[in-house]
N, C-alpha and C positions, 0 to 999 in steps of 0.2 A: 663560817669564817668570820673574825673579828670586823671592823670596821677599817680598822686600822691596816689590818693584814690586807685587805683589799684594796686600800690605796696600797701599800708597800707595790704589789700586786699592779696595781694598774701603772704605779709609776716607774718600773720595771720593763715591762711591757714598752711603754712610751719612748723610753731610753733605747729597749732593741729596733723599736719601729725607725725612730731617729737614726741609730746606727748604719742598720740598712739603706736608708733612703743617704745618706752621706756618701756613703761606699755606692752608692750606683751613679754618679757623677763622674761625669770628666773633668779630673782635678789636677790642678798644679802642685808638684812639689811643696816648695817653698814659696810659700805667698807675701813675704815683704825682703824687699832688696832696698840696699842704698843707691839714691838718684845718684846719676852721673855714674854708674860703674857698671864691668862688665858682669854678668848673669848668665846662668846656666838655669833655664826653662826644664825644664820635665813634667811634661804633662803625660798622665795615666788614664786609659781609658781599662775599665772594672768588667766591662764583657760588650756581649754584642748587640743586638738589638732585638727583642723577645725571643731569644731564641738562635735567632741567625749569625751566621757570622759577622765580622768587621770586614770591610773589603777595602776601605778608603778613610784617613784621616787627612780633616783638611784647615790650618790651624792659620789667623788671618792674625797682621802683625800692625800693631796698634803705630797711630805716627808720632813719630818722632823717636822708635828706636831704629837703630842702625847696625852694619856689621852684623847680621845675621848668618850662622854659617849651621843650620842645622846637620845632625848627626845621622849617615846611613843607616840603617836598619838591613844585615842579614834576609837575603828574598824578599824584599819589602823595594819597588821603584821608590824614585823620589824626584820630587819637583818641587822647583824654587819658581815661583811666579814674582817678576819686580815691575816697576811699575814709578810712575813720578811722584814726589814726597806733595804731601800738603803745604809743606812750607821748607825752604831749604835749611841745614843744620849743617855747624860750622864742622870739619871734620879734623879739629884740631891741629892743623898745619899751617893755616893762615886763609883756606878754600871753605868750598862751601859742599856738602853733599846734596844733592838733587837727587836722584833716583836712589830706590830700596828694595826692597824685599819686602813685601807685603802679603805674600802667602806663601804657606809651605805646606807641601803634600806628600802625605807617603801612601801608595797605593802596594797590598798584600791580601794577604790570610788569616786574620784572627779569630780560631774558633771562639764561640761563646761562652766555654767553660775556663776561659786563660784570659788575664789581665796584658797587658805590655805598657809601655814606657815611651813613649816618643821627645827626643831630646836634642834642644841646640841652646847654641852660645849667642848672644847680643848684648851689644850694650846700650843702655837704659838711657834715657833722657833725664835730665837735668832740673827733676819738677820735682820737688820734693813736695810729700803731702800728697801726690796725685794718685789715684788709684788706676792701672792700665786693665783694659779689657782686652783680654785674650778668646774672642770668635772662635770658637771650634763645633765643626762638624764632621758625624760618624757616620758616615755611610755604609750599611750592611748589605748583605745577598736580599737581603727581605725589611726592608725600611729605612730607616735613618735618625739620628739621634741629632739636635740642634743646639750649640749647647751655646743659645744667644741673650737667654735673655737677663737683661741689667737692672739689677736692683734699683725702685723707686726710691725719693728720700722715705725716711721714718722705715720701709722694709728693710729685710734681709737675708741671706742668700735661701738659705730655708725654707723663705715664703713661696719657693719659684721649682717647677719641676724639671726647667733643663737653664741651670742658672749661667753665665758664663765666667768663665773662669778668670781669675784677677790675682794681679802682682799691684800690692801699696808699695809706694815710693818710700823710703824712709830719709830722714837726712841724710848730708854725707859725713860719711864716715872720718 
């Protein structure tokens, strides 16, 4: 084989290895929304944990979004954990919000050969430019998937084997 053909070849390769490693991620839909407006989250988890099933998704809700009204899941429990805000936020009527919703759980059965969808509505904070960290963890029959950790400056998500999932702020719209 040419020289050439063997990079073709190796950078081929590189491309399916990258692909792979993408798709085994707990990823959000849509990764930029406009600040200040309402948002629909869908995060996808790709399978289970070597092997074992999904048993627990458990998705931690960054502050200063509010009005979180996540979506049942068919045989799947579901729990909304709230809790006091870091900081209160105005709730546009002239008051102030204090308590939120700061984690959402769906506990079910997802074998490891099937994808699903976990989805709610929230609306966004008022930060344009900021980037939100979306915490998720997969807890399976046989281990767990942690899907926390936040890019240093100068990395990116790629450099990280369970990276967390993130929504950028865009202006408003």
């Amino acid at each position: 084989m040419t020289r050439s053909r063997l990079r073709a070849a190796a950078a081929v390769l590189g491309l399916l290895g990258f692909a792979g490693t993408a798709f085994a991620h707990a990823t959000i839909e849509t990764k930029q929304a406009p600040a200040d407006s309402y948002y629909k989250l869908v995060m996808r988890v790709p399978h289970g944990c070597d092997g074992s099933p999904t048993l627990k998704v458990r998705i931690q809700i960054p502050d200063g979004v509010t009005g979180v009204k996540p979506q049942p899941k068919a045989g799947w429990k579901l729990e909304i954990v709230k809790g006091k805000l870091a900081q209160p936020v105005p709730d546009g009527h002239g008051g102030q919000i204090t308590e939120g919703v700061k984690e959402v759980i769906w506990t079910g059965q997802l074998p490891d050969e099937y994808y699903d969808e976990f989805a709610m509505r929230m609306k966004l904070p008022d930060r344009p430019g900021e980037t939100l960290n979306f915490p998720t963890v997969q807890e399976c029959k046989k281990g767990f998937a942690r899907w926390i950790e936040v890019p240093e400056a100068g990395k990116s998500m790629e450099d990280y084997a369970h990276p967390v999932p993130q929504v950028k702020l865009l202006p408003k719209s």
